[in-house]
C-alpha positions in Angstrom: -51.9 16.0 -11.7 -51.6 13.1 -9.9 -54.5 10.7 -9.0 -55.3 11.9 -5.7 -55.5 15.3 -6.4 -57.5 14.3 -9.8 -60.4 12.3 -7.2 -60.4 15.4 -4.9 -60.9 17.7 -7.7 -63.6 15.6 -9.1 -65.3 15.3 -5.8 -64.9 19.2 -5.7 -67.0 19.5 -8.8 -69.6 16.8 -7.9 -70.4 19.0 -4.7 -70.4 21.9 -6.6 -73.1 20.9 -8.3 -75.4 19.9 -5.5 -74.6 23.0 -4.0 -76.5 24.9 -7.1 -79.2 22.6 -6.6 -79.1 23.2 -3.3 -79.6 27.2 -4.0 -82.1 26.9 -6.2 -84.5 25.1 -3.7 -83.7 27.8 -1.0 -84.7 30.0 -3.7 -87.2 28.3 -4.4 -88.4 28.1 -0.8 -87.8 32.2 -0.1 -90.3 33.0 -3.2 -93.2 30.4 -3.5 -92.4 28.2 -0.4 -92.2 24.9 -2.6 -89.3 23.4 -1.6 -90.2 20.7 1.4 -88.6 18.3 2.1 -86.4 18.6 -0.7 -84.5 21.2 0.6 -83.8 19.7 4.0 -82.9 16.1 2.4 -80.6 17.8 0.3 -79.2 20.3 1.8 -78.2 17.9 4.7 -76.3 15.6 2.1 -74.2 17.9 0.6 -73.3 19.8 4.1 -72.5 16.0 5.6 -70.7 15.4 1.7 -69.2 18.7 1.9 -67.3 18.6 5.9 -66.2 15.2 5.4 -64.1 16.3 2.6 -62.9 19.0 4.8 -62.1 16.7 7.5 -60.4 13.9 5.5 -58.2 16.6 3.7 -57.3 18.6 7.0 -58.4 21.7 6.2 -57.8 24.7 7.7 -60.8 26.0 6.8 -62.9 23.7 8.6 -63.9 25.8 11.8 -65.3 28.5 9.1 -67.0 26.5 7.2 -68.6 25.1 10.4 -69.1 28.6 11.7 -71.3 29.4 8.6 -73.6 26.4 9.0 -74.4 27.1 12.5 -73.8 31.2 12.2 -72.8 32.9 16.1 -72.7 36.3 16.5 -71.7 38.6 19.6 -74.6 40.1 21.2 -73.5 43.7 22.6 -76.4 44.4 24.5 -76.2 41.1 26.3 -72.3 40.5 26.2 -72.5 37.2 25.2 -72.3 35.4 21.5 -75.6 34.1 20.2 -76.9 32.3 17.3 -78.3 33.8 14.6 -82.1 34.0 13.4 -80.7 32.4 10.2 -77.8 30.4 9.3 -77.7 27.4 6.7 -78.9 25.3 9.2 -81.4 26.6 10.4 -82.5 27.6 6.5 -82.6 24.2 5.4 -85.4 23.5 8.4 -88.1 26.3 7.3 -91.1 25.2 5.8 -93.5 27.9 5.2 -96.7 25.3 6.1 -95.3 25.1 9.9 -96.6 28.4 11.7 -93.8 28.4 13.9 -91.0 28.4 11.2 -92.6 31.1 9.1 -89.9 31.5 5.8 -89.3 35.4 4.6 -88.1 36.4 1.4 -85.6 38.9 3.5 -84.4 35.5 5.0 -82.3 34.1 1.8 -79.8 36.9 1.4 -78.9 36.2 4.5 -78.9 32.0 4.2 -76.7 32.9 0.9 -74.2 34.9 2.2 -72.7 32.2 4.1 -74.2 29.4 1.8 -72.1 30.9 -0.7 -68.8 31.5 1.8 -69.0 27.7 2.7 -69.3 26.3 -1.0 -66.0 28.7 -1.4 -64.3 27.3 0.9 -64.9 23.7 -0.2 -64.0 24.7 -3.3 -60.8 26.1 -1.9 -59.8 22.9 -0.5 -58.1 21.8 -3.9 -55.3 24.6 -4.4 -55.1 23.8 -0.5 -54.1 20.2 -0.5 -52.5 20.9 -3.6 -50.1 23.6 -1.7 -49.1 21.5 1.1 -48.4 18.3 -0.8 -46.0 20.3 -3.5 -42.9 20.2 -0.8 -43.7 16.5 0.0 -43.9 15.5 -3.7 -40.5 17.6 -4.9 -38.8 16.6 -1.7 -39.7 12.6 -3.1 -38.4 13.8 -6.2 -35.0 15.4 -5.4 -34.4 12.4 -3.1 -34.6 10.0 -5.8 -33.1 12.1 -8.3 -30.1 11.9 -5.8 -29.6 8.6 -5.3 -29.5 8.7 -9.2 -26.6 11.2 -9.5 -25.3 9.2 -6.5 -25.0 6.3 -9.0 -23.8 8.1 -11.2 -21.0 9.7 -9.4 -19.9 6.0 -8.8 -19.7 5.0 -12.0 -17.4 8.3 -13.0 -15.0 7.6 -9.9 -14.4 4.2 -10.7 -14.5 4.5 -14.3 -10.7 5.4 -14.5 -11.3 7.3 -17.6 -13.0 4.4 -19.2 -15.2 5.3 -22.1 -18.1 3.4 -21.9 -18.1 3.8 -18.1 -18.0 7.7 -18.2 -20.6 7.6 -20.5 -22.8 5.3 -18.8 -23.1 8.0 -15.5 -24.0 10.5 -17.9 -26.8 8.8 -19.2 -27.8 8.2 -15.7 -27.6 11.8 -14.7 -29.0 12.9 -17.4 -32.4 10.5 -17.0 -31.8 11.7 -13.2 -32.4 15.4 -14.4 -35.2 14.8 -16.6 -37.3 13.1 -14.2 -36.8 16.2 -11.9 -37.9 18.5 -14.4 -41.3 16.8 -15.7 -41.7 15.8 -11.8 -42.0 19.3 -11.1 -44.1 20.0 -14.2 -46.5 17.4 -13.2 -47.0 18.7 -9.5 -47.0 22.4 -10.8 -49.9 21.4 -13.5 -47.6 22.8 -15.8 -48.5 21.6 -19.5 -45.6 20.0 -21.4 -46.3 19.5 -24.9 -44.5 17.6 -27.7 -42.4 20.1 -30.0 -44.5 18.5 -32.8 -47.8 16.2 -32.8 -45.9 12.8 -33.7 -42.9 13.4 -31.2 -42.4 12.5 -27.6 -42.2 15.2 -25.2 -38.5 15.6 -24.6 -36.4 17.4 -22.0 -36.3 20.9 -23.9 -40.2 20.6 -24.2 -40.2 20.6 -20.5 -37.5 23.2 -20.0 -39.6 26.0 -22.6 -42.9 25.2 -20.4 -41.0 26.2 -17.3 -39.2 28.6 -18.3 -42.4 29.8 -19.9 -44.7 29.3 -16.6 -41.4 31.2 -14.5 -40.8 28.1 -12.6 -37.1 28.0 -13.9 -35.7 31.3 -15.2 -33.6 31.9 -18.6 -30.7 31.5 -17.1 -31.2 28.2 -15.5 -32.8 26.9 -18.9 -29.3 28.1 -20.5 -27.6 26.0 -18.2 -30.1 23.0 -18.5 -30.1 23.0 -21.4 -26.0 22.4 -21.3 -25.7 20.3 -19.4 -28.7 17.7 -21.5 -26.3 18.8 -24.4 -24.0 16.8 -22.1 -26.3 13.6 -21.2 -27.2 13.7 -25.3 -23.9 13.0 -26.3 -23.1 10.2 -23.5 -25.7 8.0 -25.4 -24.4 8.9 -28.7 -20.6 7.3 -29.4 -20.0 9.1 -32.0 -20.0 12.7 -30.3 -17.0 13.8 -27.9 -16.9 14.1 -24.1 -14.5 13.8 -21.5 -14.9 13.2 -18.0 -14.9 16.8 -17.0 -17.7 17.4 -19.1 -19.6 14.9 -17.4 -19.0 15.5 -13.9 -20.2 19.1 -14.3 -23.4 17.1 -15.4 -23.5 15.1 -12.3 -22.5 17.8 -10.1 -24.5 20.9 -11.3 -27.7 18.7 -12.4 -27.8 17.7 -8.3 -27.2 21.6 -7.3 -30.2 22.8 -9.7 -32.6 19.7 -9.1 -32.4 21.0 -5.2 -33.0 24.5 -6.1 -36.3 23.7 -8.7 -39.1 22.5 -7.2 
């Protein structure tokens, strides 16, 4: 996850966590009353806290979670919409030693229902932002993977069947294709772990946690894992390939990278 997304989900959990203290004063308040002005002090911070966050992340669920703080409903009888006796708002202001804002125990089922709907919806924010950057990042991703396998298809074309030269594009590709594949791993939270404790996490490590999370499918991983078979032997002299071999690399490692994301 990338650091962005790892401050917003930490900011996620740190409102969280005034929300339950948040609760447990308006509980507080519905069954002995002693809650003033703690409530309203923080209640108020983690409501400003809480719509920021919404605001700075463009949520969609902003005019909810706004329409649960200060609660409307239509009045039939009147034909018109009207604010509610209680909403969180208007929660976080009772005090049961002012005559006029009397507090009843009846009252916090009410206040939780959309307490509780708003602290969903911040908490929702997350797999939100998360969503709508996944095209951006994989998009990122596939652009530089091609200019990769652009270089790459240079190198073959003017290699005229030079060794070295033909080799040298498939390592390129092949790095090209591997950054793709943890890229999308990364985004997708997807846990790639080392085949062994004291290893690094390789490319096959990453193509059995896709395949496993159904990001890529069997067949894909087949193929993938081909065509690395490929890029492996470009940086090892001693094994075999011919240019054919590696232009598949080039050509099919650019045709999956645009199709995984």
């Amino acid at each position: 996850m990338n650091t962005k997304l790892l401050q917003l989900e930490q900011r996620v959990k740190e409102l969280d966590l005034m929300a339950q203290e948040v609760d447990k004063l308006a509980h507080s308040l519905a069954n002995d009353g002693i809650a003033q002005p703690e409530l309203l002090n923080k209640g108020h911070a983690w409501h400003r806290g809480a719509r920021e966050l919404l605001v700075q992340q463009r949520s969609t669920a902003l005019k909810e979670f706004d329409e649960c703080y200060i609660h409307m409903e239509y009045n039939a009888f009147l034909g018109r919409q009207e604010r509610d006796r209680i909403d969180i708002e208007r929660y976080f202001s009772l005090d049961l030693s002012v005559n006029d804002q009397p507090c009843e125990e009846s009252d916090y089922p009410f206040f939780y229902k959309l307490f509780a709907k708003a602290c969903s919806l911040v908490r929702a924010t997350l797999e939100e932002v998360k969503s709508r950057e996944l095209p951006v990042v994989t998009q990122l991703s596939f652009a530089v993977s091609c200019g990769e396998f652009d270089t790459a298809l240079d190198l073959l074309t003017q290699s005229s069947g030079n060794d070295a030269v033909v080799r040298a594009a498939g390592v390129v590709a092949r790095v090209a294709l591997e950054r793709h594949l943890l890229t999308v791993a990364d985004i997708r939270s997807v846990a790639v772990a080392a085949s062994s404790p004291n290893k690094k996490i390789t490319a096959q490590d990453a193509l059995n946690a896709l395949v496993k999370q159904g990001v890529i499918t069997p067949i894909q991983k087949s193929e993938l894992e081909g065509l690395f078979k490929i890029g492996n032997f470009c940086a090892h002299p001693k094994e075999s390939v011919t240019q054919i071999d590696v232009s598949r690399l080039v050509d099919r490692g650019r045709e999956l990278c645009s199709v995984i994301s």
